[in-house]
N, C-alpha and C positions, 0 to 999 in steps of 0.2 A: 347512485346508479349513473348520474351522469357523467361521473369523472369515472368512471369504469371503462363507458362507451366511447367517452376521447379519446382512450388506449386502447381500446381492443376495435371498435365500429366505424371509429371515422377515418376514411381512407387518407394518408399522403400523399402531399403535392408533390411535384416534379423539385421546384424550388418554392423556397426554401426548407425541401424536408419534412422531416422532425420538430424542426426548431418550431415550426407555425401552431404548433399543439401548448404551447406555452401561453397565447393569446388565450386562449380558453379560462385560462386562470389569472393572466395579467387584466383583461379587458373589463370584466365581470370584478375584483379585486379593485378596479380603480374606482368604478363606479359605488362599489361601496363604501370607500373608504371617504370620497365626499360625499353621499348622503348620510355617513355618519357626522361625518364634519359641518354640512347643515345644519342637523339635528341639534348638534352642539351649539351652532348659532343660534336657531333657534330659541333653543332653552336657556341661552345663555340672557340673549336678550330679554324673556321673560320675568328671569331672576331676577334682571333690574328690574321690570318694572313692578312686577308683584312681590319681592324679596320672598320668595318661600324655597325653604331648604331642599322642597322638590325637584324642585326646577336645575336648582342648580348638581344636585344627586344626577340629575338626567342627560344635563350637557358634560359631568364627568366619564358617567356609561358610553354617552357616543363618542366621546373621544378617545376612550380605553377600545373601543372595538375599531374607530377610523385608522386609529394607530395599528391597528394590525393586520390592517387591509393595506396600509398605505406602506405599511414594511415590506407584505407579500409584491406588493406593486415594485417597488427601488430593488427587490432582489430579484423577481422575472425580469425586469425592464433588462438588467444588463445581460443577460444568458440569452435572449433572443438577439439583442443589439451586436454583439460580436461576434457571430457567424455572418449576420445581414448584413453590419455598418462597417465590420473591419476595426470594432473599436466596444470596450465596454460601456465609454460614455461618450457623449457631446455636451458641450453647456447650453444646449436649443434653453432657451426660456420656458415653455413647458417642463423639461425634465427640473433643471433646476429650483421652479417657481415649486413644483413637488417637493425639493428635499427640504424648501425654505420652509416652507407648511409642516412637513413633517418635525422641524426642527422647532416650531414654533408651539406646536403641539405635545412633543417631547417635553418642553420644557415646562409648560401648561399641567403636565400631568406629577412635576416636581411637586414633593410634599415641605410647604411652608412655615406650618408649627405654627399658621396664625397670626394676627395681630394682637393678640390680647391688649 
């Protein structure tokens, strides 16, 4: 219902348009995607310290869901960013500290086959 009412209810601005209805989904997206990413720390830390296959179950879930809030995020970010900034990206240390996370977490979710 509420992404309905972004399209059809919520009036546009003068500027930036259209494009500021994107915030709607980028703002809310980012916020999830590091409270999954906590989550993950979280649990992750737990693992160590209680080693139970729980835990560690728990910080893979938050990072299977951060990842794909943090995907929605790096795909809104540039479709607002280049009607506003004249450009799809900038290297700001936030945007990039984002795809470093993303990248790190990416990689986190590679399957290892284990140390046996």
């Amino acid at each position: 219902m509420a992404l309905y009412s972004v399209f059809v209810y919520v009036p546009s601005r003068a500027h930036p348009r259209e494009v500021q209805r994107i915030f709607y989904f980028h703002v809310n997206s980012a916020w999830s995607a590091f409270l999954g990413f906590m989550v993950a720390a979280g649990a992750s830390a737990l693992f160590l310290w209680r080693d139970r296959a729980e835990d560690d179950r728990l910080a893979r879930a938050a990072v299977e869901v951060g990842m794909l809030f943090c995907t929605m995020v790096l795909i809104t970010g540039p479709i607002w960013a280049r009607p506003i900034w004249g450009t799809w990206w900038t290297w700001d240390p936030r945007l990039t500290m984002t795809v470093i996370l993303w990248t790190i977490f990416a990689a986190y979710l590679v399957p290892t086959g284990g140390w046996a």
